[in-house]
C-alpha positions in Angstrom: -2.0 -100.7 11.8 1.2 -98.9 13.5 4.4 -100.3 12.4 5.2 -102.1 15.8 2.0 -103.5 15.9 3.0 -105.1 11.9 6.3 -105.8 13.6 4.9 -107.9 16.8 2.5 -109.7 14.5 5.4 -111.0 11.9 7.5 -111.9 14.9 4.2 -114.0 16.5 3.9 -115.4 12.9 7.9 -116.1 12.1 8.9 -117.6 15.7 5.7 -120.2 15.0 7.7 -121.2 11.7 11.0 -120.9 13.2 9.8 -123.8 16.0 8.1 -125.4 13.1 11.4 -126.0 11.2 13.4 -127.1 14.1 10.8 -129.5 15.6 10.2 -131.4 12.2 14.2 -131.7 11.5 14.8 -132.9 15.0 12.8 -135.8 14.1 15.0 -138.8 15.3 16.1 -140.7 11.8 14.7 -137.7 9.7 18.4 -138.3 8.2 20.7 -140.8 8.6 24.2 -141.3 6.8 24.6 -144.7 8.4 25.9 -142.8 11.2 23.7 -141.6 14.0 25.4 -139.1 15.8 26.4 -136.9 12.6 23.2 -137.8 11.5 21.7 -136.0 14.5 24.3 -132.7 14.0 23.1 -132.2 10.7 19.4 -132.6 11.5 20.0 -129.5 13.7 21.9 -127.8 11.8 20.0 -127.4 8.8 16.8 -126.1 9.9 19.2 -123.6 11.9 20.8 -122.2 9.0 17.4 -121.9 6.5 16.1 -119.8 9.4 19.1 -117.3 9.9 18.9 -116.7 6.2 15.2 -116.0 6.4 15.9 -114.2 9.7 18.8 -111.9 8.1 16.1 -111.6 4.9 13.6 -110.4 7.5 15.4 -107.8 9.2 16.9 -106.4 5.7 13.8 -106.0 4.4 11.8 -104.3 7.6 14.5 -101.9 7.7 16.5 -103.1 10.2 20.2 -103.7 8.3 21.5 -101.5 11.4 21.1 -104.7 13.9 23.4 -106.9 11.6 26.2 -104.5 11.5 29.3 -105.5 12.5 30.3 -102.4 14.1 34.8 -101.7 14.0 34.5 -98.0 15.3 34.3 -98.8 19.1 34.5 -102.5 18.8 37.9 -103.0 21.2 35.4 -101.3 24.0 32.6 -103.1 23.3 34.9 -106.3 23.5 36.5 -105.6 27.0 32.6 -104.5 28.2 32.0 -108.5 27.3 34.8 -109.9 29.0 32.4 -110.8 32.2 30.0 -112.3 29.7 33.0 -114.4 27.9 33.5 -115.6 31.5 30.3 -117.1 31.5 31.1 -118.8 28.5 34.1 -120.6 28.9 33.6 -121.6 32.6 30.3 -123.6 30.7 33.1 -125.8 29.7 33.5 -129.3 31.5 37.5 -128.9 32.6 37.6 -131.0 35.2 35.2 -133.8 34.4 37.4 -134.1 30.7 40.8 -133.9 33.0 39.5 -136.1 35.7 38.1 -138.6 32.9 34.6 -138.9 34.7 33.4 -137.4 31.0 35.0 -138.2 27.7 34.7 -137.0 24.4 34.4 -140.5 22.3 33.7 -138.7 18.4 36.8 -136.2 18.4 36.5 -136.8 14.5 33.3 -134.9 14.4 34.3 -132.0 16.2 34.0 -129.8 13.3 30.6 -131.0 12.5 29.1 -130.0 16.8 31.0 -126.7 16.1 29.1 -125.8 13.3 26.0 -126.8 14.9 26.7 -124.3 17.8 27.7 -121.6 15.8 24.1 -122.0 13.8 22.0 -122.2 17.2 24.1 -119.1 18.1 23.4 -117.5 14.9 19.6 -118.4 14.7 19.0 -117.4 18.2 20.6 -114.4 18.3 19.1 -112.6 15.2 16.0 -113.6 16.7 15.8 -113.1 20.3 18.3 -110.2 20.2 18.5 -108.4 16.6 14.8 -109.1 15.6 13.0 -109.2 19.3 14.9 -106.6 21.2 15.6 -104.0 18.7 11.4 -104.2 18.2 10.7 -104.3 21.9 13.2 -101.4 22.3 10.8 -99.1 19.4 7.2 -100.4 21.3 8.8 -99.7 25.3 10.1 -96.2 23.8 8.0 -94.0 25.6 7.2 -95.9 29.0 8.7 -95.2 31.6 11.1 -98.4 32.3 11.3 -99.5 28.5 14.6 -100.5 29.0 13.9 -102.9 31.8 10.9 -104.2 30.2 12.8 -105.0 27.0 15.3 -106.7 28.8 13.1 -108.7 31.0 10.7 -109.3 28.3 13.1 -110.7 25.4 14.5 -113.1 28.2 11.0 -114.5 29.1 10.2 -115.2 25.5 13.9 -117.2 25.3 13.8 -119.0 28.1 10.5 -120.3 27.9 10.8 -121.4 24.2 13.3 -124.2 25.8 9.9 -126.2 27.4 9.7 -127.6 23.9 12.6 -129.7 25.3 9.6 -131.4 27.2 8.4 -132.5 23.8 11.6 -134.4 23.0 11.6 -136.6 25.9 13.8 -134.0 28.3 12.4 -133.9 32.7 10.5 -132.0 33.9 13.4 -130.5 36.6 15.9 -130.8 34.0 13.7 -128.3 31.4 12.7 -126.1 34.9 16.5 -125.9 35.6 17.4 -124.6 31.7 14.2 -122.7 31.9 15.8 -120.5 35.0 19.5 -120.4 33.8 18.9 -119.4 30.2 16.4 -116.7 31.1 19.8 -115.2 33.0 21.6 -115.7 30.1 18.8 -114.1 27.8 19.0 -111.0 30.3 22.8 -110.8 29.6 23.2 -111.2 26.2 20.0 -108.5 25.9 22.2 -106.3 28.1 24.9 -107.1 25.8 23.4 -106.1 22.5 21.7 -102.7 23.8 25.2 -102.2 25.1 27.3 -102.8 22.2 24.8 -102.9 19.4 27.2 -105.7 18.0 25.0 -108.7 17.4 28.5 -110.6 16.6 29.3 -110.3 20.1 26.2 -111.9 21.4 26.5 -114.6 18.2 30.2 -115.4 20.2 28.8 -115.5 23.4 26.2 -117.7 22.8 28.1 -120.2 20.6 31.2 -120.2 23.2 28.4 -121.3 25.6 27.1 -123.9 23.5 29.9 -125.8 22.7 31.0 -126.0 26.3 27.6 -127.2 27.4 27.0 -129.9 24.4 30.0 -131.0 23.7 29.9 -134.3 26.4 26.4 -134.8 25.5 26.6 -135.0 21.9 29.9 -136.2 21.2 30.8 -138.0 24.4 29.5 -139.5 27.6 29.7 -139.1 31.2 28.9 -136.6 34.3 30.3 -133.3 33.6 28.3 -130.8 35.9 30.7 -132.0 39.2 31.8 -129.2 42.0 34.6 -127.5 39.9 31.6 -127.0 37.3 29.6 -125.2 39.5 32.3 -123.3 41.0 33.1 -122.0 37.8 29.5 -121.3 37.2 28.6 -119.2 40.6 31.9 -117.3 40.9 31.6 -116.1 36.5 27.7 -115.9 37.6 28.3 -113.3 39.8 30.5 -111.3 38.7 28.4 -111.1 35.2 25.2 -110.5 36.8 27.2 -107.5 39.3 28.3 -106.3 35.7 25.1 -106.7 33.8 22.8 -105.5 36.5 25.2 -102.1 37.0 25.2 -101.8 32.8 21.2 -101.8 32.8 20.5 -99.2 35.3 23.0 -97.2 33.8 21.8 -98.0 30.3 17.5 -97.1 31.7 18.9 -93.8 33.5 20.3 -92.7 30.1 17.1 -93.2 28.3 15.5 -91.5 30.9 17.2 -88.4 30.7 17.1 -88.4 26.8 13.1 -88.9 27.2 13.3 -85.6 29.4 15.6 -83.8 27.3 12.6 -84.4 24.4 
């Protein structure tokens, strides 16, 4: 057995234990401290952190201590390269529904508790589907011909379509279609992000930025946030990210081409 084949069968074997963990602590009342909604933080929250640990375990052990480094040479670069991708983030944030008071945030006091929770999804999700899945798909694509593409396209697939578990939770069908779509973007541009940079930290950022402007009505508040402004915000960040991102990853497959022919 070749080492990528080992490596794609202990990914196959850890992402059925990763959905294991989350799908049995997301059962509703699982725990309760006599209060629901930081009840339900904590529920997703722990499962989240006892698989980053076994995540960062993973990749230590498989040899792969390169894709958790936090990388200072070159870092101020790498952080104005992400500035399109921070876009995305923040304009994920319901401004005008909180100013407008259409949405309100009704359990300020647990602020602290959400943000932890979005930091962990973050870090989860991003040692798998970026440190773990694309640093492996990067080794087994080596040698074809549009590796880079098929990386990037490839490690988004896999994240997006993990979110139809949502369908097991009670979410809509059009609702889990529409998160289905958007995050597979998002999966291509924080893949992009991480082949770019090679700072997981960055993507872990991202992500979270993302997250907490997204959840933040839903799990500490109530009300419509998604109005026009929203999806302004969203279209006019979209394209300027995906101009950015799309320019990076042709750039990024002609260099491994010419490295391949330089071999």
């Amino acid at each position: 057995m070749t080492k990528n084949t080992r490596n794609l069968i202990i990914l196959a074997v850890l992402f059925v234990v990763c959905a294991t963990l989350v799908i049995v602590f997301e059962i509703p009342g699982l725990i309760n401290f006599g209060d629901e909604t930081a009840g339900k933080l904590v529920s997703d929250i722990v499962p989240r952190v006892a698989v980053t640990v076994f995540l960062g375990a993973l990749l230590l052990l498989n040899g792969y201590a390169e894709s958790l480094k936090f990388r200072k040479n070159g870092f101020l670069r790498a952080l104005v390269w992400c500035l399109p991708c921070f876009l995305v983030a923040f304009a994920n944030f319901p401004y005008s529904a909180l100013i407008r008071g259409t949405a309100v945030i009704v359990r300020a006091d647990l602020v602290w508790l959400f943000l932890i929770k979005c930091l962990a999804i973050a870090l989860m999700e991003e040692l798998f589907f970026r440190a773990t899945l694309v640093t492996v798909l990067l080794e087994f694509t080596e040698k074809k011909k549009y590796g880079v593409f098929i990386t990037v396209i490839g490690s988004a697939a896999v994240f997006s379509l993990t979110h139809l578990l949502n369908l097991f939770y009670g979410a809509g069908f059009g609702a889990t279609a529409l998160q289905v779509g958007y995050t597979f973007l998002i999966g291509c541009m924080l893949a992009v992000a991480f082949i770019k940079t090679k700072n997981v930290w960055l993507c872990v950022a991202v992500h979270a930025i993302f997250d907490v402007g997204g959840l933040i009505v839903g799990d500490l508040g109530k009300g419509p946030f998604q109005d026009t402004v929203f999806w302004a915000l969203t279209a006019a960040c979209g394209v300027i990210c995906t101009a950015h991102i799309i320019y990076t990853l042709i750039k990024l497959q002609r260099a491994k081409t010419d490295e391949g022919k330089l071999s």
